[in-house]
C-alpha positions as CSV (number, residue, x, y, z in Angstrom):
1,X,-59.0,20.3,-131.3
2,X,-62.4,18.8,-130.2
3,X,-63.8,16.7,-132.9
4,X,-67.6,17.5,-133.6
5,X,-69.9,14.8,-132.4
6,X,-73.4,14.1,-133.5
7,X,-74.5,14.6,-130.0
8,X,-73.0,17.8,-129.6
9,X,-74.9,19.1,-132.9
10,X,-78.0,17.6,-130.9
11,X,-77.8,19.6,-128.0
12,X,-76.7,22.6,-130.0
13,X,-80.2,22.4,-131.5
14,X,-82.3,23.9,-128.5
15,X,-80.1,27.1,-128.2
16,X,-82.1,29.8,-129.6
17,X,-78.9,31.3,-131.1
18,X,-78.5,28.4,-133.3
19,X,-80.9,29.4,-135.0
20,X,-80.2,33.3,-135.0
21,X,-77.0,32.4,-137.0
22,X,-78.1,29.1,-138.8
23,X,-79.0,30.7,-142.2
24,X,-76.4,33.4,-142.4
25,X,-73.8,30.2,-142.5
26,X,-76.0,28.6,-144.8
27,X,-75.4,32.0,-147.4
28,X,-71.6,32.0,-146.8
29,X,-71.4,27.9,-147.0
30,X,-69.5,27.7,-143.9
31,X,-69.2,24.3,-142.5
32,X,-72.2,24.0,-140.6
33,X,-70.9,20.8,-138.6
34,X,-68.7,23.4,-136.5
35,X,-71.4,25.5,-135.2
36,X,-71.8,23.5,-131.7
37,X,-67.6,24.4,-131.4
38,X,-68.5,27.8,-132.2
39,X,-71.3,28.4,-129.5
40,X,-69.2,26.7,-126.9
41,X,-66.5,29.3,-127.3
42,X,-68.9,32.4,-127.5
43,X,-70.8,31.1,-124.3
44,X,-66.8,30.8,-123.0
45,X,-66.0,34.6,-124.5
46,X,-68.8,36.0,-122.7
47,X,-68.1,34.1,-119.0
48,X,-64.3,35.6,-119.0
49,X,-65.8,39.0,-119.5
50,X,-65.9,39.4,-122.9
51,X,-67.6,41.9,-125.3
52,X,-69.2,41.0,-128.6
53,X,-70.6,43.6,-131.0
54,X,-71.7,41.1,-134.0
55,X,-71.4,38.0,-135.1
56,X,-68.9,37.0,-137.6
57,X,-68.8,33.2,-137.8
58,X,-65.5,31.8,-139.9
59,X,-66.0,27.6,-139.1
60,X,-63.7,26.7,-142.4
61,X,-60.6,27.1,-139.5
62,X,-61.6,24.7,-136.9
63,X,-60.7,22.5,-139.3
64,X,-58.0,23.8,-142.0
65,X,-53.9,23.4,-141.6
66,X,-51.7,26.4,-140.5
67,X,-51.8,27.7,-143.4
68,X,-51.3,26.8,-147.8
69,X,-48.0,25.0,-148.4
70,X,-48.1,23.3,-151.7
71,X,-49.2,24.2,-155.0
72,X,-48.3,25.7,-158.6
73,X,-47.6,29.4,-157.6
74,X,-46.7,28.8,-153.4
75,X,-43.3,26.2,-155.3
76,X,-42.8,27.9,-158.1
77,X,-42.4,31.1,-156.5
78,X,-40.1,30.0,-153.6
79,X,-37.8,28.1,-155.5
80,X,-36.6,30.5,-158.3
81,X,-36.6,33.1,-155.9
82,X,-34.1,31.1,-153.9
83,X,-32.5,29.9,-157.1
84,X,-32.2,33.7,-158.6
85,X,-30.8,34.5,-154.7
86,X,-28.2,31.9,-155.1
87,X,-26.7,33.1,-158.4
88,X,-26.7,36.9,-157.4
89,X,-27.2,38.5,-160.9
90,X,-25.8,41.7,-161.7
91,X,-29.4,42.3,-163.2
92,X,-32.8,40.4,-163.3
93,X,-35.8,41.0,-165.6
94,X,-39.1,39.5,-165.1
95,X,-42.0,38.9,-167.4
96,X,-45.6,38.4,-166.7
97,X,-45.0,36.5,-163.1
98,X,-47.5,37.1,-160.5
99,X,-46.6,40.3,-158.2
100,X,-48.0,39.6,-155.2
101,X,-46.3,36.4,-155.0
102,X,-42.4,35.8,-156.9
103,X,-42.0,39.4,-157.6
104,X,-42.6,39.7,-153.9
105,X,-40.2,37.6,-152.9
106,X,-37.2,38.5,-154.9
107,X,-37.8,42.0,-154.1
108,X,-37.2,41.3,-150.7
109,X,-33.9,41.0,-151.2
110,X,-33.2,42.6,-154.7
111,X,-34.1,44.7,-157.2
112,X,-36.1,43.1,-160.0
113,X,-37.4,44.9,-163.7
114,X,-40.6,43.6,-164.5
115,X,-42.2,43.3,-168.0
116,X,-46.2,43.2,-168.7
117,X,-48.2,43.8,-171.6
118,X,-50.4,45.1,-169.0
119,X,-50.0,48.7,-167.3
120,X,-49.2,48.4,-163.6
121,X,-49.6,51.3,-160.8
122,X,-46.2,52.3,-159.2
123,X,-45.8,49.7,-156.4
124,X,-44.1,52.0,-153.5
125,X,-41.4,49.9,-153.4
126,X,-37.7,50.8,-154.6
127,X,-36.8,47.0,-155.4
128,X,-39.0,47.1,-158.1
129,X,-39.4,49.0,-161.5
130,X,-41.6,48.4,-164.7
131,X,-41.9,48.5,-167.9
132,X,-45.4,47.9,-170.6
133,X,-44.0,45.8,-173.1
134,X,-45.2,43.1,-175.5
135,X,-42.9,40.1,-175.7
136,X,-44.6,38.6,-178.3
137,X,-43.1,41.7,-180.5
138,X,-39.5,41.8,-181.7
139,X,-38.7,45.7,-180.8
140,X,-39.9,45.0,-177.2
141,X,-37.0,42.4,-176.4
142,X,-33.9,44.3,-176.4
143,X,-30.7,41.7,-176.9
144,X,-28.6,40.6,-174.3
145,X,-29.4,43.2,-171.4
146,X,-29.9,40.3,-168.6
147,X,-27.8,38.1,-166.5
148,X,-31.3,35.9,-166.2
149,X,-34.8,36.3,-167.2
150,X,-37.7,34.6,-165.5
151,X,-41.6,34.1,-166.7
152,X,-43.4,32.1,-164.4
153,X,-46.7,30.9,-165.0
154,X,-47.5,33.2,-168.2
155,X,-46.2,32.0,-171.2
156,X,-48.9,29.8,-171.1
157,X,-51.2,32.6,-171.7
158,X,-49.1,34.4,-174.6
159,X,-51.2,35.1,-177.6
160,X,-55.0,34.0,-176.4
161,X,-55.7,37.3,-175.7
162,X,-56.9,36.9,-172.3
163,X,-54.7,39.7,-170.6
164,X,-55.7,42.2,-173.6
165,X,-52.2,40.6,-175.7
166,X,-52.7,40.2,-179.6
167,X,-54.2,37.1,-180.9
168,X,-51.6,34.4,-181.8
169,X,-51.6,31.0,-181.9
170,X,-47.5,30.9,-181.9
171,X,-47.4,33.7,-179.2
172,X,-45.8,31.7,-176.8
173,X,-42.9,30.6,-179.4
174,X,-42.2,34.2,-179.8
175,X,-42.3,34.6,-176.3
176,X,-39.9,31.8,-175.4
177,X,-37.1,33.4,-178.0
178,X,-37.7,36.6,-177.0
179,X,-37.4,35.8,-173.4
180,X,-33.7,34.2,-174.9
181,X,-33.2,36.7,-176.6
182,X,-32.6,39.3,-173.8
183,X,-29.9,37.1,-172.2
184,X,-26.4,37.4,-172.2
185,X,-24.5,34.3,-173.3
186,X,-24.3,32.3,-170.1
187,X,-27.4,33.9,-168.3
188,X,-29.9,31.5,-167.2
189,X,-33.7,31.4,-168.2
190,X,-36.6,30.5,-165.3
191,X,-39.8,29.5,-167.0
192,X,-42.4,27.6,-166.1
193,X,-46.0,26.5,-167.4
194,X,-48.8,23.7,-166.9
195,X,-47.5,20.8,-168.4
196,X,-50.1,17.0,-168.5
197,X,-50.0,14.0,-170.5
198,X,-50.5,15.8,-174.0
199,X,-50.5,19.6,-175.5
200,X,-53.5,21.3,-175.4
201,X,-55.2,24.9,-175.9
202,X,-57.6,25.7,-173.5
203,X,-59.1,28.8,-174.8
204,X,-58.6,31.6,-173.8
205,X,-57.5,30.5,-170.0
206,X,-54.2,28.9,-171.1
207,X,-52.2,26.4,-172.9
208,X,-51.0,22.4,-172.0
209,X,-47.8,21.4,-172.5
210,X,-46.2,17.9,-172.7
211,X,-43.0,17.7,-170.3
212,X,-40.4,17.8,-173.1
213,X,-42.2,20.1,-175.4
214,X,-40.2,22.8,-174.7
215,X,-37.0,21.5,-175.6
216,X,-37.9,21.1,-179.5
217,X,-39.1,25.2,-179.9
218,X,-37.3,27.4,-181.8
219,X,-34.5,29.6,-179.5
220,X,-34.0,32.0,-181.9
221,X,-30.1,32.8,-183.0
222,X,-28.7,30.9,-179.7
223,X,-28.3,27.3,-178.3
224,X,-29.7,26.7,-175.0
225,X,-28.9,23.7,-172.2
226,X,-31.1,22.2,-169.9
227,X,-30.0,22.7,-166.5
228,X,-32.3,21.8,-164.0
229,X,-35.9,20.1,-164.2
230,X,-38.0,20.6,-161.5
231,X,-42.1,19.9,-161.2
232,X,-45.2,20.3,-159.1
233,X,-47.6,16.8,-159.5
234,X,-51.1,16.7,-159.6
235,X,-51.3,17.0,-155.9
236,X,-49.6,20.0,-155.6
237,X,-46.5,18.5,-154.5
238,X,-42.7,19.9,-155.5
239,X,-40.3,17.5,-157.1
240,X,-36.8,18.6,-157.0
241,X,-33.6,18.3,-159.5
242,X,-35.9,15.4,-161.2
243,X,-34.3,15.1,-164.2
244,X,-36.3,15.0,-168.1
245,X,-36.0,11.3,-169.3
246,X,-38.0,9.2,-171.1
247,X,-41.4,11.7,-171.6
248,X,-41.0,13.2,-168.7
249,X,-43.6,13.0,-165.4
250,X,-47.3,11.9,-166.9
251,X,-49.6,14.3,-165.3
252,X,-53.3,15.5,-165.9
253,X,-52.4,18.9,-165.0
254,X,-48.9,20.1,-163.4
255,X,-46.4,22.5,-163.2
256,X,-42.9,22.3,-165.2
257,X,-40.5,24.4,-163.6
258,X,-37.1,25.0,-166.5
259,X,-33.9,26.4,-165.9
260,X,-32.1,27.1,-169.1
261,X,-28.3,28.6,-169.4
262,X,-27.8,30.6,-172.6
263,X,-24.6,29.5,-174.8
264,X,-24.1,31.1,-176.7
265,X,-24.9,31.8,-181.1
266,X,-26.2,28.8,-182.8
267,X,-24.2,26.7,-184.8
């Protein structure tokens, strides 16, 4: 890819169509630096025969990567998927993850119940069924139905009453045992949330939590285990297997990623 030069921009200058197009990428803050790349390929579309009807500058590409590979949602999602694809459940329920990206991509290869406090429009597709409930409520998390449960990304929000949920400031402890709750002894519970240096509420958008937070919230009328700690940094980078010692990874804003197995009653 041609780098632009400041000469290039120059001579760009005294083509009238520079000027045609200059303020419509000025409204759509497209990278203006690009525009000499741009004309040089349209003057190119048009001496190989080409046909243009309008002009629809996109400059962002010249200079952007193949595609988004890093990131909360883009690890999140591919990991448990590939962790729930690994264990095979008999059956897996989901609550409040993001459709268009995890439920997508376990769907692909198995069904999946989903659980919102939200309504949702039937999806079309056969992998995937739903139902409106309200995890923060006891009668809405039947006992022991699942071989594993995942919530990714939405605990966070339980109770701030950003997705139309009831206000409470412990919704996302009711959350968490209710999520355990719907296990079977020895199913395994996906959850993950924003996790930084200290707890915090950020109201209404979400909640903060320290790495290790987790491990001292009430689980209800069962014991739980730890089995695999996983994070995304601040950079959007994925940290495997990682481990939860000391106080666990100090970030300003990052992704915990918890795999719990279910053991059984309490003692």
């Amino acid at each position: 890819m041609k780098k632009p030069t400041r000469w290039r921009f120059l001579r760009s200058l005294f083509r009238p169509m520079f000027w045609k197009i200059w303020k419509d990428l000025d409204r759509r803050k497209q990278p203006v630096r690009w525009l000499p790349e741009f004309l040089d390929n349209h003057r190119e579309f048009l001496a190989r025969g080409g046909e243009v009807d309008q002009f629809f500058p996109i400059l962002y590409d010249y200079s952007d990567q193949a595609g988004s590979a890093h990131g909360h949602y883009f690890h999140q999602d591919l990991l448990v998927a590939r962790l729930i694809h690994e264990a095979n459940p008999s059956r897996h329920i989901d609550v409040g993850s993001r459709i268009d990206g995890f439920i997508a991509h376990v769907a692909a290869f198995r069904r999946v119940e989903i659980m919102d406090v939200r309504p949702l429009k039937e999806t079309g597709h056969a992998n995937i069924s739903f139902l409106q409930a309200d995890l923060m409520k006891e009668g809405h998390a039947p006992a022991e139905i699942a071989d594993s449960v995942s919530c990714l990304h939405a605990l966070e929000h339980f109770g701030l009453g950003r997705y139309t949920d009831p206000i409470m400031p412990d919704g996302h402890l009711r959350g968490f045992a209710n999520l355990l709750r719907m296990l079977k002894p020895g199913g395994t519970l996906y959850v993950s949330f924003p996790i930084g240096r200290r707890a915090q509420v950020c109201f209404n958008a979400h909640r903060i939590f320290a790495p290790r937070d987790i491990l001292s919230w009430p689980t209800g009328d069962c014991r739980i285990e730890l089995t695999r700690f996983d994070y995304v940094d601040d950079q959007g980078d994925l940290h495997q297997d990682a481990g939860l010692e000391g106080e666990g990874p100090q970030l300003e804003y990052g992704c915990g990623i918890y795999s719990f197995k279910k053991i059984g009653p309490a003692a």
